[in-house]
VOBA-1610 file (N, C-alpha, C; in pm, whole numbers, padded with zeros to 5 digits, always signed):
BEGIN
Unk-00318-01060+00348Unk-00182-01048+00305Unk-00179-00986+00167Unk-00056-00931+00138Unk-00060-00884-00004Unk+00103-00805-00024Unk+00072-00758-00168Unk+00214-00728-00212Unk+00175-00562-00227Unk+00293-00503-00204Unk+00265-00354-00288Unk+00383-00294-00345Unk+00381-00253-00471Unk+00504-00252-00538Unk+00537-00083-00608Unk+00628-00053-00633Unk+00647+00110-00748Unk+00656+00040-00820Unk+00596+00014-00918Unk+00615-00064-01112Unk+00716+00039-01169Unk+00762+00168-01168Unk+00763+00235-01223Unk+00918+00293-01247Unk+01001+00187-01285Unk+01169+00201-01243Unk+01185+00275-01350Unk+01248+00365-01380Unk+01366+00462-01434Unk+01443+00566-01367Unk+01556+00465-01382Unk+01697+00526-01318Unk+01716+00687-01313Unk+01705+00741-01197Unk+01736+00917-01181Unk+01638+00982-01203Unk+01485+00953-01221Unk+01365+01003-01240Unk+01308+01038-01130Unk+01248+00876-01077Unk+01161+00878-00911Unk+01274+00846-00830Unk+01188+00898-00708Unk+01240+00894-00543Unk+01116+00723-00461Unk+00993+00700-00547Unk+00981+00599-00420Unk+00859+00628-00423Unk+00776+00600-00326Unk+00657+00611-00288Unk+00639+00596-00133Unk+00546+00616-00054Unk+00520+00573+00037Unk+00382+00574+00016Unk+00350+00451+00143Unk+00216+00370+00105Unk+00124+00370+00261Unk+00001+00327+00273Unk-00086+00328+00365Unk-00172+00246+00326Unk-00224+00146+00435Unk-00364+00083+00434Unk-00402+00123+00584Unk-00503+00185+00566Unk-00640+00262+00647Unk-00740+00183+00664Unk-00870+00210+00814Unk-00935+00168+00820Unk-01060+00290+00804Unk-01182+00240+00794Unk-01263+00352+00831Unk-01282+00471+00904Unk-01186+00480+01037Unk-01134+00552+01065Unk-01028+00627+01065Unk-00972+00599+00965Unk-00823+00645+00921Unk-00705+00586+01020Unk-00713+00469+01063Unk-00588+00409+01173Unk-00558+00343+01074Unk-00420+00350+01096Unk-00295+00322+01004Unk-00309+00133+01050Unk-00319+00061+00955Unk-00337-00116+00974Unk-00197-00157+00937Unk-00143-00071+00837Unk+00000-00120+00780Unk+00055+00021+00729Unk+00158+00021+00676Unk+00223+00112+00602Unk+00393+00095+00577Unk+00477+00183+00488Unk+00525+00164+00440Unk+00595+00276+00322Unk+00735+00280+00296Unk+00763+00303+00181Unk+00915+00276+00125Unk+00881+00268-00018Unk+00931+00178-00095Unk+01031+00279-00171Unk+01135+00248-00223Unk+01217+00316-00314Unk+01181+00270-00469Unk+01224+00340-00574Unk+01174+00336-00691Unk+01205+00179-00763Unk+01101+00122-00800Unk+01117-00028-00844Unk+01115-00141-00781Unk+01103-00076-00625Unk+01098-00185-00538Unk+01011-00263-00465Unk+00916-00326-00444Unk+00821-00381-00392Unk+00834-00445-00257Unk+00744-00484-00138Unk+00729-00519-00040Unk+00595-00604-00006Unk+00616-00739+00078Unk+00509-00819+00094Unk+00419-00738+00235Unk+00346-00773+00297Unk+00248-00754+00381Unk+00139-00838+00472Unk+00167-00796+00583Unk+00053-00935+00608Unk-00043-00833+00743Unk-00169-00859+00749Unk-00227-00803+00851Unk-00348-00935+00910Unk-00303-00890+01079Unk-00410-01025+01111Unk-00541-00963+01199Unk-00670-01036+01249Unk-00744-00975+01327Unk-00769-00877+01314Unk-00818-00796+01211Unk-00851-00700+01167Unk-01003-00713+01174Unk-01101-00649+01255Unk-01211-00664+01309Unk-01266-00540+01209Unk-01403-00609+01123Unk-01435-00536+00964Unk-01565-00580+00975Unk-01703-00475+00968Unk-01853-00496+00980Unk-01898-00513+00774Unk-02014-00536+00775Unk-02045-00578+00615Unk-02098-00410+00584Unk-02002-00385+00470Unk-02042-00271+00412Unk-01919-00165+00495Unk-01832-00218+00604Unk-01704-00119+00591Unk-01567-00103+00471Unk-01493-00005+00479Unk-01436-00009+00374Unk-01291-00037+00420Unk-01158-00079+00326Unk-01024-00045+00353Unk-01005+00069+00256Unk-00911+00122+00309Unk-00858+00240+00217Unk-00720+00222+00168Unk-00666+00244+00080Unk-00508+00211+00015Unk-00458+00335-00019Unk-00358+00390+00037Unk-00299+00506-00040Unk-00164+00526-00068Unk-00159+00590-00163Unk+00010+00583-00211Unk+00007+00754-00261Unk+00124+00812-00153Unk+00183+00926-00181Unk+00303+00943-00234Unk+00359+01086-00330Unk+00497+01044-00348Unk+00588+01084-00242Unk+00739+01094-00245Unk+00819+01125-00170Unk+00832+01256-00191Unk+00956+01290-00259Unk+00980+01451-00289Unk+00941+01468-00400Unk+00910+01337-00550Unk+00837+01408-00628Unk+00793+01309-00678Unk+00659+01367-00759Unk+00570+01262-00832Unk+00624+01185-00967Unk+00735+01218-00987Unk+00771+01121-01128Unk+00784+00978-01084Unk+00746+00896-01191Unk+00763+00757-01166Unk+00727+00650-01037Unk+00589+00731-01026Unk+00492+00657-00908Unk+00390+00544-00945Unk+00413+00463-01062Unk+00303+00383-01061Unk+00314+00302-00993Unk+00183+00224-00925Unk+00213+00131-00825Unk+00133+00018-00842Unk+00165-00084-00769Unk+00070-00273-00764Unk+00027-00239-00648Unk-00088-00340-00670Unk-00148-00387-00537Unk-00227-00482-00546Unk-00165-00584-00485Unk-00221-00696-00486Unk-00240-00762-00354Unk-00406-00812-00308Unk-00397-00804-00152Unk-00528-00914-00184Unk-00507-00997-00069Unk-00596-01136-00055Unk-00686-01064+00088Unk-00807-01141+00078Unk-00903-01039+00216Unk-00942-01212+00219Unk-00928-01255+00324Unk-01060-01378+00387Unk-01099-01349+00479Unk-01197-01399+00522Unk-01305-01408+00658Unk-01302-01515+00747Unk-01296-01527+00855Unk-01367-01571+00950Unk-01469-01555+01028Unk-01537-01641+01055Unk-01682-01614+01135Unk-01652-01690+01239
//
């Protein structure tokens, strides 16, 4: 589970972001996008992950890159 947020509010600047979490193969696990300042929670389950695979996180802008900084804050546990 986790949060992902635009930190980056000023009024009439940015458009937003849109977001992606990827697997090693590039299949979309979640995604998303956000308008400027706004954040969104997340949850992904059964996500089947070998030792030494990776997630990928990406954040593109919309129509333009002003005022894209972003959070990410994401909890990973295991089961065996």
């Amino acid at each position: 589970m986790g949060r992902v947020s635009d930190i980056d509010y000023i009024s009439g600047v940015g458009d937003g972001i849109n977001w992606s979490l990827k697997n090693k193969d590039a299949t979309v696990i979640k995604s998303g996008t956000l308008d400027n300042g706004e954040g969104a929670a997340f949850s992904a389950h059964n996500i089947v992950m070998r030792k030494g695979e990776s997630l990928y996180f990406s954040v593109d802008m919309k129509n333009n890159l002003n005022s894209d900084s972003t959070n990410l804050d994401i909890i990973i546990t295991s089961r065996q």
